[in-house]
KEGUMI-770677 format. One record per residue: residue number from 0; residue in one letter; x, y, z of N, C-alpha, C in turn. Coordinates in nm, 2 decimals. Atoms other than C-alpha are relative to their C-alpha. Example, Ala and Ser with C-alpha at 12.3 -4.5 7.8 and 13.67 -1.06 7.14 Angstrom:
// KEGUMI-770677
   seq   type       nx       ny       nz      cax      cay      caz       cx       cy       cz
     0      A     0.09    -0.12     0.00     1.23    -0.45     0.78     0.09     0.12     0.00
     1      S    -0.09    -0.11     0.00     1.37    -0.11     0.71    -0.08     0.11     0.08
// end
This chain:
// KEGUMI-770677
   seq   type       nx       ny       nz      cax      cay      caz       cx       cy       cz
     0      X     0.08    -0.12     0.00     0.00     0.00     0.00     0.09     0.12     0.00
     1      X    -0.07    -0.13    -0.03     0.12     0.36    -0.07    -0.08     0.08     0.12
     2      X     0.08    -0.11    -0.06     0.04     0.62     0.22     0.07     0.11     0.00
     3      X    -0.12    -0.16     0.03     0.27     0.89     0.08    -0.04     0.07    -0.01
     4      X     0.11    -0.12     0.01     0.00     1.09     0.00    -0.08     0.03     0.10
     5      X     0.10    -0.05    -0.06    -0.30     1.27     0.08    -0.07    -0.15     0.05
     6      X     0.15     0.12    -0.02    -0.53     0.94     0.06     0.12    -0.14    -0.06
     7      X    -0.12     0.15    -0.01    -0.35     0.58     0.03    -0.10    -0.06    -0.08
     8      X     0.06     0.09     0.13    -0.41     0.33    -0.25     0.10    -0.13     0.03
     9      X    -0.07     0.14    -0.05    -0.33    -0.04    -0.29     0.07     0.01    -0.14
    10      X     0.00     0.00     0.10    -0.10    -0.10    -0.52     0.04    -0.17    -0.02
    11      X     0.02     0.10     0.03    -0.08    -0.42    -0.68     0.11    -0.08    -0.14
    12      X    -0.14     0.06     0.10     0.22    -0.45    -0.95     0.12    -0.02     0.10
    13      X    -0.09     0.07    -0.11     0.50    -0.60    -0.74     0.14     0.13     0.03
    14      X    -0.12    -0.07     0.02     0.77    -0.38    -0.92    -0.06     0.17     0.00
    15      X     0.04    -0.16    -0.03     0.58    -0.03    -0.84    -0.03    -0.05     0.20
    16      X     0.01     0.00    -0.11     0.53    -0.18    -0.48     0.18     0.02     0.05
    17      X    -0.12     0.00    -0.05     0.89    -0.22    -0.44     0.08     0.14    -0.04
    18      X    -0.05    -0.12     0.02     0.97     0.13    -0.60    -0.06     0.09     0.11
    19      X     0.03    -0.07    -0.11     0.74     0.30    -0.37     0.10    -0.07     0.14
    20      X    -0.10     0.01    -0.11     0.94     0.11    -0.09     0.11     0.02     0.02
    21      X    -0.08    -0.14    -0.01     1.21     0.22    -0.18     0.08     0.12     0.03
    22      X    -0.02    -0.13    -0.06     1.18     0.53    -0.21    -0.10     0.09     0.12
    23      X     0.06    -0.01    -0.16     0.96     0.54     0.13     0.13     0.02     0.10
    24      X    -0.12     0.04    -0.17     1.29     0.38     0.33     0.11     0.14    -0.07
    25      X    -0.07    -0.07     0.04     1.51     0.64     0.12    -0.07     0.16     0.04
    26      X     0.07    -0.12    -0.07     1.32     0.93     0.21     0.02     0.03     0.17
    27      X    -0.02    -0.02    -0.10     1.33     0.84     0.59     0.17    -0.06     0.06
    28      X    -0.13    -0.04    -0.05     1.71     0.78     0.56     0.04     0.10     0.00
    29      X    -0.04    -0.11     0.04     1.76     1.08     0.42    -0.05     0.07     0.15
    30      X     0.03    -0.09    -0.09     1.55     1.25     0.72     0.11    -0.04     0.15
    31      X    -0.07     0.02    -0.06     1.72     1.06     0.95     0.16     0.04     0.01
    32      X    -0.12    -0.05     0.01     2.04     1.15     0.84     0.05     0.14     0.01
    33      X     0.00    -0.12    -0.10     2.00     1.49     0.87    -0.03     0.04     0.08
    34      X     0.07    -0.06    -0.11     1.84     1.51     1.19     0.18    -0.05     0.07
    35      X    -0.11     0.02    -0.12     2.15     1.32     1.35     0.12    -0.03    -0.08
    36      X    -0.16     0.03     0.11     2.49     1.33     1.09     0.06     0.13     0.06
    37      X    -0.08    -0.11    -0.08     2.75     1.49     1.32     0.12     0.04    -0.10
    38      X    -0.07    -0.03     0.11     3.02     1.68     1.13     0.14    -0.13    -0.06
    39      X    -0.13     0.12    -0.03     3.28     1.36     1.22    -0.10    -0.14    -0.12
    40      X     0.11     0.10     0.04     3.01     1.13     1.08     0.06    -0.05    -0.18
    41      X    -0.07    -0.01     0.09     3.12     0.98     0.74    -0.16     0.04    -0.18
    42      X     0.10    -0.02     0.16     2.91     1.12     0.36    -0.06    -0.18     0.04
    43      X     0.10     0.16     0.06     2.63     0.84     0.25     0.08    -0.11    -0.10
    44      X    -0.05     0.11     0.10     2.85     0.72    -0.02     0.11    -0.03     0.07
    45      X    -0.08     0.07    -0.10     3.10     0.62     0.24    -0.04    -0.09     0.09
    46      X     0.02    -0.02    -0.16     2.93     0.53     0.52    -0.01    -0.16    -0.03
    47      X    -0.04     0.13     0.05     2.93     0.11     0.34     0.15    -0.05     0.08
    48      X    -0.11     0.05    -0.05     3.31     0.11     0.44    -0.01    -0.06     0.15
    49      X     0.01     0.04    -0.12     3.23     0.11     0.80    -0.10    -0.13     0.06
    50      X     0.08     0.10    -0.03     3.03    -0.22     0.79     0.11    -0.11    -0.02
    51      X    -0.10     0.12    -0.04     3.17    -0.57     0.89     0.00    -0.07    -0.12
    52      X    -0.01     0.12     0.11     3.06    -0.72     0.58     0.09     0.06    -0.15
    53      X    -0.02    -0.07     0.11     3.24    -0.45     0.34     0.16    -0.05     0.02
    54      X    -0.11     0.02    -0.03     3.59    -0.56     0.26     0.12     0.07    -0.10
    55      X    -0.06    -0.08     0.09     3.74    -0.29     0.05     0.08    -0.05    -0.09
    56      X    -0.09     0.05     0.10     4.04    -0.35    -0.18     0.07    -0.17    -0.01
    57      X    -0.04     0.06    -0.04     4.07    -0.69    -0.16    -0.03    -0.13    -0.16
    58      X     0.06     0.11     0.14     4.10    -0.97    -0.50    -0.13    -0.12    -0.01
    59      X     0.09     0.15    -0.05     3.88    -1.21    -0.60     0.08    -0.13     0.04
    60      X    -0.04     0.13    -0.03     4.13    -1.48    -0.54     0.02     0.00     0.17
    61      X     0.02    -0.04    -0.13     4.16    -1.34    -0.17    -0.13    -0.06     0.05
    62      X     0.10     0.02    -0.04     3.83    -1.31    -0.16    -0.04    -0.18    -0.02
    63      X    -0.05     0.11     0.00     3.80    -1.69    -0.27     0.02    -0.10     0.09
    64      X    -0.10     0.05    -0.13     4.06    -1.79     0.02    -0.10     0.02     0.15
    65      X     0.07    -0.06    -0.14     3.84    -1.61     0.25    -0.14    -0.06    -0.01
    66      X     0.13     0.09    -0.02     3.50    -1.78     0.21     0.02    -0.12    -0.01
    67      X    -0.07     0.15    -0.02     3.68    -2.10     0.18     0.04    -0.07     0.16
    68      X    -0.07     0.06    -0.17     3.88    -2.09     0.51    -0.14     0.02     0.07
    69      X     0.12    -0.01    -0.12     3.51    -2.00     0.68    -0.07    -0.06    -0.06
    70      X     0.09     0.14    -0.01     3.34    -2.30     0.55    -0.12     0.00    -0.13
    71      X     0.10     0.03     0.12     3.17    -2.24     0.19    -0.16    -0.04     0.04
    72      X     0.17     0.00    -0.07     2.79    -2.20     0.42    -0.06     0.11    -0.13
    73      X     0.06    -0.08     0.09     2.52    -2.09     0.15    -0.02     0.12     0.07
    74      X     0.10    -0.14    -0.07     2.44    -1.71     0.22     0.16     0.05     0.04
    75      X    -0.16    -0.12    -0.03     2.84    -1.62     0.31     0.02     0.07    -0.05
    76      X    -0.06    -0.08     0.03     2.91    -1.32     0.20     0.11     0.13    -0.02
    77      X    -0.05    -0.19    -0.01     3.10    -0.97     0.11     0.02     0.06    -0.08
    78      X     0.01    -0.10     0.13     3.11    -0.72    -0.07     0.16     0.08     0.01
    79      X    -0.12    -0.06     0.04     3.43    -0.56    -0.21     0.02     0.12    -0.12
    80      X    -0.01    -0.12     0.08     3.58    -0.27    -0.41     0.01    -0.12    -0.17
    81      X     0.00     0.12     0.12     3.55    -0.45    -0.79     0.18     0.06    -0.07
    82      X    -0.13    -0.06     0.04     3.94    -0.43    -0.95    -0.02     0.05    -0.14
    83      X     0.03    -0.03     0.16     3.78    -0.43    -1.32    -0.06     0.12    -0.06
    84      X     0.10    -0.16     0.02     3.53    -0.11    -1.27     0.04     0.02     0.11
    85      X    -0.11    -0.14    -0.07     3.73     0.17    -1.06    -0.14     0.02     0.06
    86      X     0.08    -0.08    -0.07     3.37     0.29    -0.95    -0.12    -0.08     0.02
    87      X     0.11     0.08    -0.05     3.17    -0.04    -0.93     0.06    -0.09     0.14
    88      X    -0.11     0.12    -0.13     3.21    -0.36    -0.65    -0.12    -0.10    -0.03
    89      X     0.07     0.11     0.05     3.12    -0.67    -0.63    -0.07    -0.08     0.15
    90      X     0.05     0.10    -0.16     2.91    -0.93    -0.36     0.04    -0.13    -0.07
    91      X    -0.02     0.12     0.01     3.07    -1.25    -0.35    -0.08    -0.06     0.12
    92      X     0.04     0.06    -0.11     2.91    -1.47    -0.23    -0.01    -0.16    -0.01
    93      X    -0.02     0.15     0.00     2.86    -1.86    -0.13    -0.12    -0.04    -0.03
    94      X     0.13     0.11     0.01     2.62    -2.12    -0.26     0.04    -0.15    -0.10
    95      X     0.01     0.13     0.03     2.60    -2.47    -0.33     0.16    -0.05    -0.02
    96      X    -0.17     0.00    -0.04     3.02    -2.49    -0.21     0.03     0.04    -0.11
    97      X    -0.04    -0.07     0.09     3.11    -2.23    -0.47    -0.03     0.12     0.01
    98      X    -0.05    -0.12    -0.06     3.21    -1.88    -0.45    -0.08     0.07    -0.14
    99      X     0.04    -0.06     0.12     3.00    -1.66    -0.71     0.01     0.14     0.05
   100      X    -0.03    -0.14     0.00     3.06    -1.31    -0.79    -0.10     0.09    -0.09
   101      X     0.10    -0.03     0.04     2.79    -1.05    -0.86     0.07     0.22    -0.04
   102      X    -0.03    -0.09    -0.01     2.90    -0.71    -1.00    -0.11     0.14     0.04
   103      X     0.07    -0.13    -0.01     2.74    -0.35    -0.86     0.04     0.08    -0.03
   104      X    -0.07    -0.13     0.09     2.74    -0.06    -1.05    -0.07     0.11     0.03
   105      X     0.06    -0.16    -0.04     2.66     0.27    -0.99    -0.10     0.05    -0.16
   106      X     0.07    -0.07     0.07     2.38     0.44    -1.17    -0.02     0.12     0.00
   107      X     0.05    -0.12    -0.01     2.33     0.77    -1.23    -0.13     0.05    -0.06
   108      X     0.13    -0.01     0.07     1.97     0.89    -1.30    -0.05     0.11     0.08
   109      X     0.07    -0.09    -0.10     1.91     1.22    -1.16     0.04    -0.01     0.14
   110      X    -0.12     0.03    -0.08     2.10     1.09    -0.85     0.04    -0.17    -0.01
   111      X    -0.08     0.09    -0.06     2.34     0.82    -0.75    -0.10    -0.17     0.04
   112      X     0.09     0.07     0.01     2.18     0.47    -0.81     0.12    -0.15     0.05
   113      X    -0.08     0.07     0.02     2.34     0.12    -0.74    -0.06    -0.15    -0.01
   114      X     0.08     0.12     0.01     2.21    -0.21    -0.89     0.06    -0.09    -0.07
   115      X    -0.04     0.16     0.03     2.31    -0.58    -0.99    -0.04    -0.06    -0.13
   116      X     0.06     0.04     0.13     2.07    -0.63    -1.28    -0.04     0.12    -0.07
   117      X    -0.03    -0.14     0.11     2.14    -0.33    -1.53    -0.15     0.08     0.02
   118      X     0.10    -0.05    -0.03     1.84    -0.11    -1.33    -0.09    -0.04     0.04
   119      X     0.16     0.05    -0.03     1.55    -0.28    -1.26     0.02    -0.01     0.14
   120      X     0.02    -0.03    -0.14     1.65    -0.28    -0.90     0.08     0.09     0.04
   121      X    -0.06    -0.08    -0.07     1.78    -0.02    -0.75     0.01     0.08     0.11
   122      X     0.06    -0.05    -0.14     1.91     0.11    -0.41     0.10     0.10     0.02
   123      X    -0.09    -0.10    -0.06     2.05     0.41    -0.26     0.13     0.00     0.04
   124      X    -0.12     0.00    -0.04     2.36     0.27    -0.11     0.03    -0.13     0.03
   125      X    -0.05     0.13     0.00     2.54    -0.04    -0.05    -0.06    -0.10     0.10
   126      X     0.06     0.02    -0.12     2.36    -0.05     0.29    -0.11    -0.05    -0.05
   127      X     0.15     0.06     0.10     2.01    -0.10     0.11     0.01    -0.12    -0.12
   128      X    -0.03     0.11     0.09     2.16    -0.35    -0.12     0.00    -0.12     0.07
   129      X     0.03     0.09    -0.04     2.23    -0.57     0.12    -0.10    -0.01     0.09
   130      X     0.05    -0.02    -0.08     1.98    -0.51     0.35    -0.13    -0.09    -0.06
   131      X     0.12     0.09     0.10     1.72    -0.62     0.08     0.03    -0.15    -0.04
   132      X    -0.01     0.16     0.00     1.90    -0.94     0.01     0.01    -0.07     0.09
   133      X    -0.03     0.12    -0.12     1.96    -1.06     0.34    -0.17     0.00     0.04
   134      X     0.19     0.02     0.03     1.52    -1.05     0.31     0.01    -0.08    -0.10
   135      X     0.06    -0.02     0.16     1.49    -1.10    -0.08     0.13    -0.07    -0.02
   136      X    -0.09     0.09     0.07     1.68    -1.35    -0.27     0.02     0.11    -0.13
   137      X    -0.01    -0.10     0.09     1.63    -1.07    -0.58     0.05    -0.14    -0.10
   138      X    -0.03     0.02     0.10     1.84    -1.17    -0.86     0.09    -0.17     0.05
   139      X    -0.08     0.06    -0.06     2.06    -1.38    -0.63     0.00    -0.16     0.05
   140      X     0.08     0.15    -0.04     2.04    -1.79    -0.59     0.01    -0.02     0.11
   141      X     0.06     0.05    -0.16     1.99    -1.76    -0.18     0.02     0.15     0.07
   142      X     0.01    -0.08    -0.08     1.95    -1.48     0.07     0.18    -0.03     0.07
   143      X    -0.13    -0.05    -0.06     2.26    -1.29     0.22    -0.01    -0.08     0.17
   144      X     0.03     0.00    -0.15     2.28    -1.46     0.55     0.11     0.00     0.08
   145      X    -0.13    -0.10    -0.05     2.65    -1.41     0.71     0.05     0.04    -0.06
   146      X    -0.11    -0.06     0.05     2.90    -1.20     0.64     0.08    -0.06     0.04
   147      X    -0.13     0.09     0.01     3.25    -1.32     0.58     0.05     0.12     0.12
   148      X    -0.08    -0.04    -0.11     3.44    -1.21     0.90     0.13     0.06    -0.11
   149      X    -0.14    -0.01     0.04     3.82    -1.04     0.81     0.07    -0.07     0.08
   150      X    -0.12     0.08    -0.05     4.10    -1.26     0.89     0.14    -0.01    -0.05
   151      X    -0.16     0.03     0.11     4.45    -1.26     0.79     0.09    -0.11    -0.10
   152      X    -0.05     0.07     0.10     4.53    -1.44     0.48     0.14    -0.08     0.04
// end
């Protein structure tokens, strides 16, 4: 149901329910974020680094090593800087004891977009990407369900 408006309606295509949701939860990050973003606080298109599951500059054959040594469990994942696109990254992740790699790319469309299947899904920030898959299987063959811990290679 939308209640964005004046008067609330049902809506009933799947992919206009999930756009209104969306941009519902993007609306109340945004307020959120300016009610309480101290000046130390890090921008929105940063603010991914500081999560357990983000593991910045790191290969895929690393990456690889690293969901290997923690037990190839469906749903392992992380997300990384991608080495191929300078401005995309990628979610590796585990399923069926094999390591698959899913690239994210930045969209621009009036603002700052970032999605897995060339638009049709799209979320505000790396936070909303996974946030939806560890719910929502999406494009993905199983739900995000741990994150790959850092450990030293």
């Amino acid at each position: 149901m939308d209640f964005s408006g004046c008067t609330g309606r049902v809506i009933e295509n799947p992919n206009e329910a999930l756009t209104v949701a969306l941009e519902e939860a993007q609306a109340w990050r945004v307020k959120l974020i300016n009610k309480t973003m101290a000046p130390l606080t890090p921008p929105p298109k940063t603010i991914h680094k500081m999560q357990p599951w983000f593991h910045g500059h790191i290969s895929r054959e690393d990456t690889q090593r690293l969901i290997i040594q923690q037990g190839l469990v469906d749903g392992l994942f992380l997300v990384r800087e991608s080495q191929r696109n300078p401005k995309g990254f990628v979610l590796s992740l585990s399923h069926t004891q094999k390591v698959k790699h899913y690239l994210i790319l930045p969209v621009k469309e009036g603002r700052l977009y970032y999605t897995m299947d060339d638009g049709q899904t799209r979320f505000a920030d790396l936070i909303q990407l996974v946030e939806f898959h560890q719910i929502n299987r999406g494009i993905l063959p199983c739900k995000l369900k741990h994150y790959c811990t850092c450990v030293a290679l």
